[in-house]
C-alpha positions as CSV (number, residue, x, y, z in Angstrom):
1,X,100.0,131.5,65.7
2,X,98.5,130.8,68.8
3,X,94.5,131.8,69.1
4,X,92.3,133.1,71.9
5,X,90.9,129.6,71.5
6,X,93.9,127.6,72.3
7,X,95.5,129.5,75.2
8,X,91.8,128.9,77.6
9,X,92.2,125.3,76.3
10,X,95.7,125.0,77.9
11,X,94.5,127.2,80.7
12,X,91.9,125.2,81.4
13,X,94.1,121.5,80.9
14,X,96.6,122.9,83.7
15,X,94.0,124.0,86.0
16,X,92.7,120.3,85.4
17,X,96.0,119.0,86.2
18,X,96.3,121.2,88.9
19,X,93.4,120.7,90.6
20,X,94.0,116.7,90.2
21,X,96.9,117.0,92.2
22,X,96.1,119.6,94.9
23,X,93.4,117.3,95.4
24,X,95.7,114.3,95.9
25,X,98.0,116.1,98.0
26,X,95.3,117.5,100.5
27,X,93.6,113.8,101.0
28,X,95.8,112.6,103.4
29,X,95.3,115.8,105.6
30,X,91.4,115.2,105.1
31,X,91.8,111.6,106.1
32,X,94.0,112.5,108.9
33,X,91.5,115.6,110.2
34,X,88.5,112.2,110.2
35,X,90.7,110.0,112.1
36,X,91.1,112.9,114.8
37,X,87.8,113.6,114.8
38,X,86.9,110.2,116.0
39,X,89.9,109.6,118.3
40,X,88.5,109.7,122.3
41,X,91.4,109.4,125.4
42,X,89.9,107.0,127.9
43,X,91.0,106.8,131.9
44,X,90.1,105.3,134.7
45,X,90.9,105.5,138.7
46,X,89.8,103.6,142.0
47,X,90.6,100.6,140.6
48,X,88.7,100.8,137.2
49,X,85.3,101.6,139.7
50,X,85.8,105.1,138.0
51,X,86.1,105.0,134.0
52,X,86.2,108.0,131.4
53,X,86.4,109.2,128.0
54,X,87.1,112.4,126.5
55,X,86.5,113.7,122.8
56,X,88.9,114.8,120.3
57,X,87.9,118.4,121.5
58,X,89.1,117.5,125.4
59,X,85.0,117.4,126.5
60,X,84.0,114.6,129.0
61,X,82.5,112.1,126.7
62,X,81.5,109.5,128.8
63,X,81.7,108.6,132.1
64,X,80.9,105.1,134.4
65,X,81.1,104.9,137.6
66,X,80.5,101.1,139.3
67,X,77.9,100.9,141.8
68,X,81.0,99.5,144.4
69,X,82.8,103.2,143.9
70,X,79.8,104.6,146.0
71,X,81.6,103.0,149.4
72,X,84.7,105.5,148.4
73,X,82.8,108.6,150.0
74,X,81.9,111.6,148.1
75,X,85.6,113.2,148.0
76,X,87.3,110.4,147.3
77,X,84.7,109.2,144.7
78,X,85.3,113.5,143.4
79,X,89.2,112.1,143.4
80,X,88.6,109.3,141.0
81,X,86.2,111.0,138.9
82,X,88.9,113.8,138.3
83,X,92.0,111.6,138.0
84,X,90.2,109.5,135.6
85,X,89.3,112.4,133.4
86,X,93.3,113.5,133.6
87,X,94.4,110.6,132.9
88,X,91.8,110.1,130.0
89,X,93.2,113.8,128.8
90,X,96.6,112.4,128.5
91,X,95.9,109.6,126.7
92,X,94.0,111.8,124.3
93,X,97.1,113.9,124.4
94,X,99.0,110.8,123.3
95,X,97.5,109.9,121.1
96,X,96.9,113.0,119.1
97,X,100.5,113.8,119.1
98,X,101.4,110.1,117.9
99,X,98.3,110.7,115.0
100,X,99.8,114.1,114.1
101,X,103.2,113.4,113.8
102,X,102.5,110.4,111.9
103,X,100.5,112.4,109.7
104,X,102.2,115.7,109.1
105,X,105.8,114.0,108.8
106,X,105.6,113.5,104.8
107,X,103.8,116.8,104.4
108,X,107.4,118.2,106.5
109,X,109.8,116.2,104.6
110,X,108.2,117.3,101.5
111,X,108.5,120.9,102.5
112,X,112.4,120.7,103.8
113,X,113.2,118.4,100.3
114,X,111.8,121.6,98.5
115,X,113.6,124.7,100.6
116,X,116.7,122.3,99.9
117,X,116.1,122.6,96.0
């Protein structure tokens, strides 16, 4: 006969067990969510006078301008500033897509291997 005792003992073994290996499965997504934390798109225009970087969030980062892009005039030096920032954003964009493909593909496999079952 099974006791009180013994069925929170093997309640609490397979919440152990289950635990273990939510915690396994869900590493890669935390690993994954670090690595796009720290990713930045970077762009540059007027001949790399005009350089920029953009966060993981799409925010202007960073941006350098060389002391030569000052003969450009103010609108074209407004030009380079914004098509370095869109072409930072699309290498951000890139990348990200690359990243989460990469990283949500066995997570998808998994999920179509188990609605085949």
């Amino acid at each position: 006969m099974t006791t009180p005792d013994d069925a929170a003992s093997f309640f609490d073994a397979e919440m152990g067990r289950f635990l273990a290996q939510f915690e396994a499965d869900i590493q890669p997504l935390e690993e994954l969510q670090e690595r796009v934390k720290a990713i930045r798109g970077r762009g540059e225009a007027a001949d790399g006078w005009v350089r920029a970087e953009v966060s993981a969030s799409g925010a202007l980062d960073s941006l350098r301008i060389d002391p030569r892009a000052m003969r450009l005039g103010a609108d074209a030096l407004a030009e380079a500033v914004l098509a370095a920032a869109s072409d930072a954003t699309a290498d951000l964009t890139t990348q990200m897509a690359g990243m989460m493909t990469d990283g949500l593909t066995p997570f998808a496999d998994e999920a179509r291997r188990s609605n085949e079952d």
